[in-house]
C-alpha positions as CSV (number, residue, x, y, z in Angstrom):
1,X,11.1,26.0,8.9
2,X,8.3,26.1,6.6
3,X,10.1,26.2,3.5
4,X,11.7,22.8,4.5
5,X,8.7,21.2,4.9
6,X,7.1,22.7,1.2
7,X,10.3,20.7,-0.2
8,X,9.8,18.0,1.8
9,X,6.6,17.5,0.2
10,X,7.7,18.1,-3.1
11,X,9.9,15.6,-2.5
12,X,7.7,13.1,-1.5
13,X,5.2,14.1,-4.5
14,X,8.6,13.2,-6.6
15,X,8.4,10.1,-5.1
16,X,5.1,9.2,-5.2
17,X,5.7,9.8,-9.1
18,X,8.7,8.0,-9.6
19,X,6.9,5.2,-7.9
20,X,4.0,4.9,-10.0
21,X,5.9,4.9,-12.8
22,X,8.6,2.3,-11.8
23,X,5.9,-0.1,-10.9
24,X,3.1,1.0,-13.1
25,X,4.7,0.7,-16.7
26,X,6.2,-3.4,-15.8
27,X,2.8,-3.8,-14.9
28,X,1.0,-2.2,-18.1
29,X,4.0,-4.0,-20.3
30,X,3.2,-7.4,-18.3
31,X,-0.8,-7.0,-18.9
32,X,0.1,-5.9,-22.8
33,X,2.2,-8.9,-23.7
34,X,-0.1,-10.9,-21.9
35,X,-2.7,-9.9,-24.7
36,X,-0.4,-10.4,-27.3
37,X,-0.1,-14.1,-26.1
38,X,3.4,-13.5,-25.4
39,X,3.4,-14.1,-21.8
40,X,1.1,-17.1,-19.7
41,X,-2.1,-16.2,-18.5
42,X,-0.3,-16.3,-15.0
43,X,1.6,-13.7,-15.6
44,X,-1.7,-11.6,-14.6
45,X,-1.0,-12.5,-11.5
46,X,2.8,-10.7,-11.2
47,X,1.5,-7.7,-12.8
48,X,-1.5,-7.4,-10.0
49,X,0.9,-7.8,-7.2
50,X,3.1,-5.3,-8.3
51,X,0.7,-2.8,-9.5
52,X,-1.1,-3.1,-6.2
53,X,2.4,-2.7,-4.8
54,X,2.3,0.5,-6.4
55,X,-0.4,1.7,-5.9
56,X,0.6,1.4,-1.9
57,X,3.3,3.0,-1.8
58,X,2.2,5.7,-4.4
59,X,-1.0,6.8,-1.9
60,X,1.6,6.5,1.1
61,X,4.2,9.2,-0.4
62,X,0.8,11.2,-1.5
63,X,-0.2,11.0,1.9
64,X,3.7,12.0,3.1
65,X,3.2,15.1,0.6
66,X,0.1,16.8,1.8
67,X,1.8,16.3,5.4
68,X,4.9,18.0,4.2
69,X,7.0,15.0,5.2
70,X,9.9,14.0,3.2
71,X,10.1,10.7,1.9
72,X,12.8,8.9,4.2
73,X,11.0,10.3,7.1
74,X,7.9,9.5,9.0
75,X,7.5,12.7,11.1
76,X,8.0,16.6,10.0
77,X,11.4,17.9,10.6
């Protein structure tokens, strides 16, 4: 029973990771080309959004982690 809930933390560590990553690299790109004068100035405001987004969801599958909850769930198994 224990062992499930070690992988189901793992998991949701995995998740957490994946997360920061898919929202935190459009972000940094966004902010980068931004700088470049690629992108409008208003483009800042795209890139906050999602990288508060991430950040949300990235301290919620953290939080799922250290609880040992996998990442579809809300409660231990």
């Amino acid at each position: 029973m224990a062992f499930r809930n070690i992988l189901d933390g793992a998991a949701s560590f995995g998740a957490a990771l994946v997360t920061s990553a898919v929202c935190g690299l459009p972000a940094w790109f966004t902010i980068t080309a931004i700088r470049a004068d690629i992108a409008p100035v208003w483009a800042y405001a795209a890139a906050g959004g999602l990288g508060v987004i991430g950040i949300i969801l990235t301290l919620a599958f953290v939080r799922k982690g250290i609880g040992g909850v996998a990442p579809t769930r809300q409660r231990r198994r």
